[in-house]
LOVOZA-240495 format. One record per residue (C-alpha): residue in three letters; x, y, z. Coordinates in pm, whole numbers, plus 32768, in hexadecimal, padded with zeros to 4 digits. Each point is the difference from the previous one (the first is absolute). Layout:
# residues N
AlaXYZ;...
# end
This chain:
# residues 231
UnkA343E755651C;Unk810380847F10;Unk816D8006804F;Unk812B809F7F58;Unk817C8010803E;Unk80F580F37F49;Unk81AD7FD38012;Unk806D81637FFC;Unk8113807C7F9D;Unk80F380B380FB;Unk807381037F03;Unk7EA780767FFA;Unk7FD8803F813B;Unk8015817C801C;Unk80CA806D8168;Unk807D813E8000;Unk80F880DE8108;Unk7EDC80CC8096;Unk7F157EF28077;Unk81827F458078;Unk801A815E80BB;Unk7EB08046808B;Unk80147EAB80B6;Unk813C802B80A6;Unk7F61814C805B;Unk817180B57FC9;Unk803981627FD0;Unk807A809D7EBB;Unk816D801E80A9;Unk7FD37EB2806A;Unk7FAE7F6F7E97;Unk817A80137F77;Unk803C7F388108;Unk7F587EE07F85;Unk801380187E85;Unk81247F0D7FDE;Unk7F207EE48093;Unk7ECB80757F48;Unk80AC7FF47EA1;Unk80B97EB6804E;Unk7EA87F66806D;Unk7F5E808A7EB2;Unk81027F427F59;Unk800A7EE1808B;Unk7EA37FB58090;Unk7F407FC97EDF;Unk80D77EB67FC8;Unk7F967F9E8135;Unk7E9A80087FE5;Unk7EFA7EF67FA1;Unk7E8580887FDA;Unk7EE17F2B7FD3;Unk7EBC806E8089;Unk7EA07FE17F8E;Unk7EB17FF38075;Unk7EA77F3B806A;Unk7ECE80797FB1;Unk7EC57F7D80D6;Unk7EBB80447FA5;Unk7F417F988127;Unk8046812880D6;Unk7ED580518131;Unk8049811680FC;Unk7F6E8030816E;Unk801C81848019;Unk7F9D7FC181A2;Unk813E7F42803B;Unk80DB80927EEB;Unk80327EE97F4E;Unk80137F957EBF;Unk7FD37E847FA0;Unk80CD7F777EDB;Unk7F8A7E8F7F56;Unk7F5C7FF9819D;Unk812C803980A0;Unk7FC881528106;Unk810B80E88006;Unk801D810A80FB;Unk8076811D7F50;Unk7F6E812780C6;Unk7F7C81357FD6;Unk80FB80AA7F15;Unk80397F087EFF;Unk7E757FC28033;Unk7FB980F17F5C;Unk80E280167F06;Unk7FB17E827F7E;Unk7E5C7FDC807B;Unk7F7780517E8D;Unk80F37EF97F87;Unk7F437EF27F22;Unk81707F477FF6;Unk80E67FE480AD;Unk81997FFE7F32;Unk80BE7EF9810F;Unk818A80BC7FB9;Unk814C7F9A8015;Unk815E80687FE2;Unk81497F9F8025;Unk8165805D7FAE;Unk809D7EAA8066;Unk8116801080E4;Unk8154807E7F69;Unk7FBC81678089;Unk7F9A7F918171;Unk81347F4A7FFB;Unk80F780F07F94;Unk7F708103810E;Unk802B7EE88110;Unk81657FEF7F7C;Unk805281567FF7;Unk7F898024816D;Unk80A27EDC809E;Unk812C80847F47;Unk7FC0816280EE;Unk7FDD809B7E9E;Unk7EA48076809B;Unk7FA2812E7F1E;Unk804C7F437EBC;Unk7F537EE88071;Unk7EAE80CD804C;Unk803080AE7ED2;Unk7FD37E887F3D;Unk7EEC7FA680F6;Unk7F2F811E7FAC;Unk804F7FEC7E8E;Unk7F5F7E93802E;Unk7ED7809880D3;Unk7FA581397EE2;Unk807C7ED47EDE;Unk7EB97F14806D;Unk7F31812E7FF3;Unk802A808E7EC0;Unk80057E917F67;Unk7E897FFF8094;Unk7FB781517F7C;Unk80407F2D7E98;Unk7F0B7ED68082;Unk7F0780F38051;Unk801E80D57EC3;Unk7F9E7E8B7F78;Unk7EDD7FC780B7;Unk7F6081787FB8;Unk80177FE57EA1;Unk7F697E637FF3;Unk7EC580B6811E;Unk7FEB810E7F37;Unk7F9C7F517EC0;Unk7EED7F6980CB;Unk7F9E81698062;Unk804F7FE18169;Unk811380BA80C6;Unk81217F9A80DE;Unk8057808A8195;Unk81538027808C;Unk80B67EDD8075;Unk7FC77FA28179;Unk80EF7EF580C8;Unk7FE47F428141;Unk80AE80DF80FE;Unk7F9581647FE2;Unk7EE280DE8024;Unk7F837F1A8136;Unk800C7E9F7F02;Unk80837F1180C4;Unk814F7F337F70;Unk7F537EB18083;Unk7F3F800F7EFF;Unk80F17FE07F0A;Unk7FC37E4D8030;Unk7EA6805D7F94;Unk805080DB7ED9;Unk810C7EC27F8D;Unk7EF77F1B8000;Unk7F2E80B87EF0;Unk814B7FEB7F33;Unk80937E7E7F8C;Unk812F7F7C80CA;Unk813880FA7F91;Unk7F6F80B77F15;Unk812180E97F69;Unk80FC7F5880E1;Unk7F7A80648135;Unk7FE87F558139;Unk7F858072816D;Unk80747F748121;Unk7F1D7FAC8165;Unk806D81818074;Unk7F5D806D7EB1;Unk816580947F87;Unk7FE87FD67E92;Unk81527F517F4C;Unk80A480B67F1F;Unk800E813D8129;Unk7FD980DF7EBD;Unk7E917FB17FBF;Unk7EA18096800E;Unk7EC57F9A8019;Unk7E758095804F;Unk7EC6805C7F35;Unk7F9380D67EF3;Unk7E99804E7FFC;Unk7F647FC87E94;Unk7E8980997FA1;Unk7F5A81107F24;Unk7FED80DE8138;Unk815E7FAB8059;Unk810981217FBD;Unk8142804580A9;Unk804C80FD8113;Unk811E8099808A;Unk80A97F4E811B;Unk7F7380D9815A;Unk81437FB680D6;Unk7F4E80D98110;Unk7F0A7EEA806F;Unk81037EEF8004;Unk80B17F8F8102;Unk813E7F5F7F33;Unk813A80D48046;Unk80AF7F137F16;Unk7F6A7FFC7ED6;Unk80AB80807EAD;Unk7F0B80B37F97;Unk7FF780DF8120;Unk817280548028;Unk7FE4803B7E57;Unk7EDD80F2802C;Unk808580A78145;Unk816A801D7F47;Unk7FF680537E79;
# end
């Protein structure tokens, strides 16, 4: 197994007004509205993050293509049909995680309890698009290391969407060593720092990324969707 960590730096983490925007789902005569907040959080929020993330990589990887399963150093994850078939021609599997630490969570739960709810989402989803793009840098990692040993890299797939089950997020842990970039998950599987990621990348020669098809899943939530359906 090979493992590797990365500290990132916040001021390379790349946020900008439209995918701020796009989330909150506002209009364009709505967007004035909330500029002051945006530009204050751009100035300020970089301060308060603290990235670390890095990666796993298993090499004992089995899948059951009857249950829709895919078995990782013989543990048997569920992960359904969609992200079966995204991840079944993996040879390895990249074990990914992500985290902001906690300054950003914080100052959104202050914000709010303070009834200063708009600013306070504003920081919140800052935090949510700030743990993405830090993984987008992890990941940009881990294709060019696979791709030197002529094998490609899938999208990145988390407990909790596409029919994936967030229980299995104790099983996923337990491929990784005890708080690996400072993260923790408690008996609810809630991971600790809030701000913090975590899934599978699919590694193999036949492995290349797709588009995410936000038509077959059933997560209203998810960032990616409200980015695609937005910008």
């Amino acid at each position: 197994m090979h493992l590797q960590k990365f500290n990132i730096q916040s001021r390379s983490i790349g946020i900008n007004r439209a995918e701020i925007y796009a989330v909150l789902g506002v209009s364009a005569e709505v967007q004035a509205l909330v500029d002051e907040y945006i530009e204050e959080v751009f100035m300020n929020g970089p301060e308060l993050l603290q990235v670390t993330g890095g990666y796993l990589i298993a090499e004992d990887v089995k899948t059951d293509s009857k249950l829709k399963q895919i078995l990782v150093n013989g543990i048997p994850f569920n992960i359904k049909k969609n992200i079966f078939q995204q991840l079944k021609a993996s040879e390895k599997i990249a074990v990914f995680v992500c985290t902001i630490g906690d300054a950003v969570f914080e100052k959104s739960r202050t914000l709010m309890k303070n009834n200063e709810m708009l600013h306070g989402y504003i920081y919140d989803i800052y935090g949510s698009l700030a743990v993405e793009n830090a993984m987008e840098q992890v990941q940009a990692n881990l294709k060019l290391e696979m791709a030197k040993t002529g094998s490609g890299i899938s999208n990145r797939y988390s407990p909790g969407y596409c029919g994936w089950m967030v229980a299995e997020q104790k099983k996923l842990f337990s491929l990784l060593p005890p708080g690996f970039c400072g993260i923790s998950l408690s008996d609810s599987c809630l991971m600790q720092p809030i701000k913090s990621i975590s899934g599978f990348i699919g590694i193999g020669p036949e492995i290349r990324p797709k588009g995410y098809n936000c038509e077959v899943c059933d997560s209203s939530q998810c960032l990616y969707r409200n980015l695609k359906h937005n910008i």
